[in-house]
Structure formats: C-alpha cells, structure tokens
C-alpha positions as CSV (number, residue, x, y, z in Angstrom):
1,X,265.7,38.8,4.2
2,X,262.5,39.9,1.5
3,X,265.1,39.1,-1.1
4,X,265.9,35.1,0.3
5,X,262.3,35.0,0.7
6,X,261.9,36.1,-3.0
7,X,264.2,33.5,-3.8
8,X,262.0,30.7,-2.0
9,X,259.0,31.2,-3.7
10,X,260.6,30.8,-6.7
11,X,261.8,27.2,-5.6
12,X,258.4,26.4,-5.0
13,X,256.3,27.3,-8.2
14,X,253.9,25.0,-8.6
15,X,255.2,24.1,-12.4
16,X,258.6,22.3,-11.8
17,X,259.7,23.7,-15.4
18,X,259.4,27.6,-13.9
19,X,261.4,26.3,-10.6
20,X,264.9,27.7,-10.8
21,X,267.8,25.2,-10.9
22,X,269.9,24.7,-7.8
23,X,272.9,27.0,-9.4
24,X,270.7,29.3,-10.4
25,X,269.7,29.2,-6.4
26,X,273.4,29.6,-5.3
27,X,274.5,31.9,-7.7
28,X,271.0,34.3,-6.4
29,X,271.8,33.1,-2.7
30,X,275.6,34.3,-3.0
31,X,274.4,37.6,-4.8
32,X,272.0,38.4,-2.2
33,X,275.3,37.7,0.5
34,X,277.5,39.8,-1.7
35,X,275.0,42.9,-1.5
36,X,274.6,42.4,2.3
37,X,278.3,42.2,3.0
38,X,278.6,45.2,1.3
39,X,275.8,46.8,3.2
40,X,277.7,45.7,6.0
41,X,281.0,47.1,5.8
42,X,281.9,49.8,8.1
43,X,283.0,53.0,6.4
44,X,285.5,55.1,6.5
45,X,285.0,58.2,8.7
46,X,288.2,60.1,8.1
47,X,291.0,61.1,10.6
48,X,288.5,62.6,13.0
49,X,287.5,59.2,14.1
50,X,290.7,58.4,14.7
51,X,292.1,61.1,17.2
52,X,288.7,62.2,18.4
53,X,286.8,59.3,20.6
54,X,283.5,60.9,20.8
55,X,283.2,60.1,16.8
56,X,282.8,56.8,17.2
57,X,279.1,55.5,17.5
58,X,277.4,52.5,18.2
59,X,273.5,51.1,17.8
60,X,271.7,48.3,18.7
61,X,268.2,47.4,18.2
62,X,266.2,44.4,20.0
63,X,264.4,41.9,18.8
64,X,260.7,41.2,19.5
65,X,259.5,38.0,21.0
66,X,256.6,38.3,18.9
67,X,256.2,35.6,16.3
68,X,256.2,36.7,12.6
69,X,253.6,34.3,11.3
70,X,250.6,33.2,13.8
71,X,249.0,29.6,14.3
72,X,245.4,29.8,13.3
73,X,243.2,29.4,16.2
C-alpha cells in the first residue's frame, strides 16, 4: 500500500513537468501488483502437507475501525 501511495505523490507534484506520465503510472501500478502477487502465492510445503493434516495452517488478522487519517477538530 506505501508503495501506491509512493506512486500518488508523484502524480501530484506540484510542477506538472516532474508528474509522471499515465504509462509511466500503469507500468509502476502493474509492477507494484506483480510484487504483491508474488508475495501472495502460497508455497510449496513438501509432501508432509499433503499426507499430514495438522501441517496445514491458517491466519487471519482484523481490521480496526479506527480511521487512518483524522478530521481536524
């Protein structure tokens, strides 16, 4: 997410001539996706995950319902 963020700021530099151009966006944009879907990808575990099925785990986290960026007062 830091890294799309990176990306918007650069899209809003206040000198139009340092702004990236739209493919230059995309081709960032599906980089970042690329890296992610990578990230992503489940590994391989061996044959123990296989036959044995206490090996396979499982996460999950939960979201706050805190907002990220506050109103001012």
């Amino acid at each position: 997410m830091l890294q799309v963020l990176g990306v918007a700021v650069l899209c809003v530099n206040p000198s139009p001539e340092e702004r990236p151009t739209m493919k230059d966006v995309i081709a960032m944009l599906k980089e970042i996706r690329h890296e992610n879907e990578d990230f992503e990808k489940p590994k391989y575990r061996g044959k123990e995950a296989a036959t044995n099925p206490k090996a396979d785990h499982s996460s999950s986290f939960s979201r706050s319902s805190e907002p990220l960026i506050r109103s001012p007062s």
